[in-house]
LUMMARPA-923572 format. One record per residue (C-alpha): z, x, y; residue in three letters. Coordinates in steps of 0.001 Angstrom, whole numbers, padded with zeros to 6 digits, always signed. Layout:
BEGIN
ZXYALA...
***
This chain:
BEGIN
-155253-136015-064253UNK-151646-134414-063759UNK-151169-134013-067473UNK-148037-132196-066606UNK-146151-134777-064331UNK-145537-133190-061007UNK-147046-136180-059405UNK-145152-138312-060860UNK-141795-136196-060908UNK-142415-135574-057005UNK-142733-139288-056061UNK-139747-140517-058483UNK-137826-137576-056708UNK-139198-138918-053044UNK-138185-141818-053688UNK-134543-140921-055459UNK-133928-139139-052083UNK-135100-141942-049948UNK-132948-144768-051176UNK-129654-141698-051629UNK-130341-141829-047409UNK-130090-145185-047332UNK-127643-146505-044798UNK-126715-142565-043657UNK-127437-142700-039774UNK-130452-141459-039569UNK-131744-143885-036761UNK-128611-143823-034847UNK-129322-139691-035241UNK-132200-140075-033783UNK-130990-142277-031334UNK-128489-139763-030119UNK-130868-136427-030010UNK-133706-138397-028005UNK-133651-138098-024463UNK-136302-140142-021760UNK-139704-138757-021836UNK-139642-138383-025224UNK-141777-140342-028199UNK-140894-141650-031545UNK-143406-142351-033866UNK-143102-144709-036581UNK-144972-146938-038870UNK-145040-150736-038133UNK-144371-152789-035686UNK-141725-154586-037172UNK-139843-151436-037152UNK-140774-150168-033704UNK-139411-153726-032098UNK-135893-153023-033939UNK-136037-149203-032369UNK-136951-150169-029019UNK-133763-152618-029174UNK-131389-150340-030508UNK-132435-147753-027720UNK-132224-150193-024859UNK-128698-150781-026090UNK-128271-146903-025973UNK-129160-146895-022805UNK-132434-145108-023573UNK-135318-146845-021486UNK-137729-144341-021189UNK-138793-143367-024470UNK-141911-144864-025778UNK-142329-145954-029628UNK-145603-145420-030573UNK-146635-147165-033581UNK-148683-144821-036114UNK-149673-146113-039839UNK-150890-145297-042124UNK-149569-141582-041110UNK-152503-139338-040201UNK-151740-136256-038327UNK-155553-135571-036847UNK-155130-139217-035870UNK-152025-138949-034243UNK-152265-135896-032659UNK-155173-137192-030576UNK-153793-140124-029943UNK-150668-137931-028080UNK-152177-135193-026472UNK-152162-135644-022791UNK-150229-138956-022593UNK-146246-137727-023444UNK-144386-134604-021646UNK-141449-134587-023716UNK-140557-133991-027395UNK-142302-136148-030143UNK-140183-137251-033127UNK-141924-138549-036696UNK-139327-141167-037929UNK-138044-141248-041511UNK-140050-143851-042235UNK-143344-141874-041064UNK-142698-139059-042876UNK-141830-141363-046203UNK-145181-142468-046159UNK-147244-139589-045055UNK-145327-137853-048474UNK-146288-140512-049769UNK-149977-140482-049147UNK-149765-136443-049111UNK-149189-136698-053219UNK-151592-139275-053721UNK-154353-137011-052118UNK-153215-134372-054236UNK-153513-136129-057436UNK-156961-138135-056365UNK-158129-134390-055768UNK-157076-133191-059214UNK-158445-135983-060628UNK-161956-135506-058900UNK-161687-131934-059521UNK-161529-132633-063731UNK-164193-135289-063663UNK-166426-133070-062108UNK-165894-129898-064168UNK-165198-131259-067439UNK-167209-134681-067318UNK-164563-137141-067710UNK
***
């Protein structure tokens, strides 16, 4: 019920931004900045195989990939505590789809919010 388009204008824009960073180095970024002891979260599998390769070929052995989807930050945050000492890191492609899921909560509440009050 976002009559006015932010919804919409937010997730075209996401996604505008997403495929402008296509091919920019943000993996080998994050490659470079992650030391051992540290985590990096991401989304699938798939994805966390292709990580793990590219930092054994870095040299980095001791980070762990820990695979997290759909992104939920209660979720994850449990799943962490206790288990890592060093720094955690949310991959791009974690924090694509928890802004993803972020707007559609936000318009699912609006939505809920007009069919309540005005009896849609």
């Amino acid at each position: 019920m976002d009559s006015f388009g932010y919804s919409g204008a937010m997730t075209v824009g996401l996604h505008v931004y997403e495929q402008s960073n296509r091919q920019s180095g943000r993996t080998a970024r994050l490659i470079e900045q992650i030391k051992d002891g540290d985590v990096i979260v991401v989304t699938t599998a798939q994805y966390a195989a292709l990580l793990k390769t590219r930092l054994h070929e870095a040299g980095k052995k001791k980070v762990s990939v820990v695979v997290d989807g759909p992104p939920d930050l209660e979720r994850l945050h449990s799943r962490l505590s206790g288990k890592y000492g060093g720094k955690v890191l949310l991959d791009h492609t974690w924090m694509l789809e928890y802004f993803e899921k972020s707007l559609e909560r936000a318009e699912k509440d609006l939505q809920d919010f007009y069919i309540f009050w005005n009896k849609v």
